[in-house]
C-alpha positions, 0 to 999 in steps of 0.5 A: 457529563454535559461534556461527553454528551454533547461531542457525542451527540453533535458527532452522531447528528453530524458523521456521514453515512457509510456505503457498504460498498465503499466499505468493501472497496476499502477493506479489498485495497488495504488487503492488496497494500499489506500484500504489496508491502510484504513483497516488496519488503521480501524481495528487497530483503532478499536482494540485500541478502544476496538471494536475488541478483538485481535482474531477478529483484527487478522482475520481481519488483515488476510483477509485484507492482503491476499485480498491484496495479490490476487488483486496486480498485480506485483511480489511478492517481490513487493507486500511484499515490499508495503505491509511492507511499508503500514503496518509498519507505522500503527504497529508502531503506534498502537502496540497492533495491531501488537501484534493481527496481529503476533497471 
């Protein structure tokens, strides 16, 4: 018993407060990185299937991105960060979309 009650008791004498604000800003970013990841993975799949010829994906891409890039709340060295992070997997999954993407 000592040793559930004591971790708890230092987590909860030691955790530091949430601003509400903070919060939200969290939860508007990861809203916006589930919506950049699901278009990008649908325009890089599209593109893989033959549906986008690579002029289009790579419109396409750019619009999702700079979209991103307006609706993050954050630095701008955050948003670079998350957005390499969530595009990186998926280039490296479908080249051919990163290739439409450096066009």
């Amino acid at each position: 018993m000592k040793r559930l009650l004591l971790p708890l008791l230092a987590a909860l004498a030691f955790s530091i407060p949430i601003k509400a604000q903070d919060l939200e800003i969290h939860k508007h970013n990861l809203n916006h990185k589930g919506f950049l990841h699901g278009g990008l993975l649908m325009i890089c799949l599209a593109n893989a299937k033959g549906y986008l010829d690579q002029d289009e994906t790579s419109d396409m891409l750019n619009r999702a991105l700079n979209g991103f890039d307006e609706l993050y709340k954050g630095n701008k060295e955050e948003r670079l960060r998350e957005a390499v992070d969530i595009s990186n997997p998926i280039f490296d999954a479908l080249p051919k979309c990163l290739e439409a993407y450096k066009k």
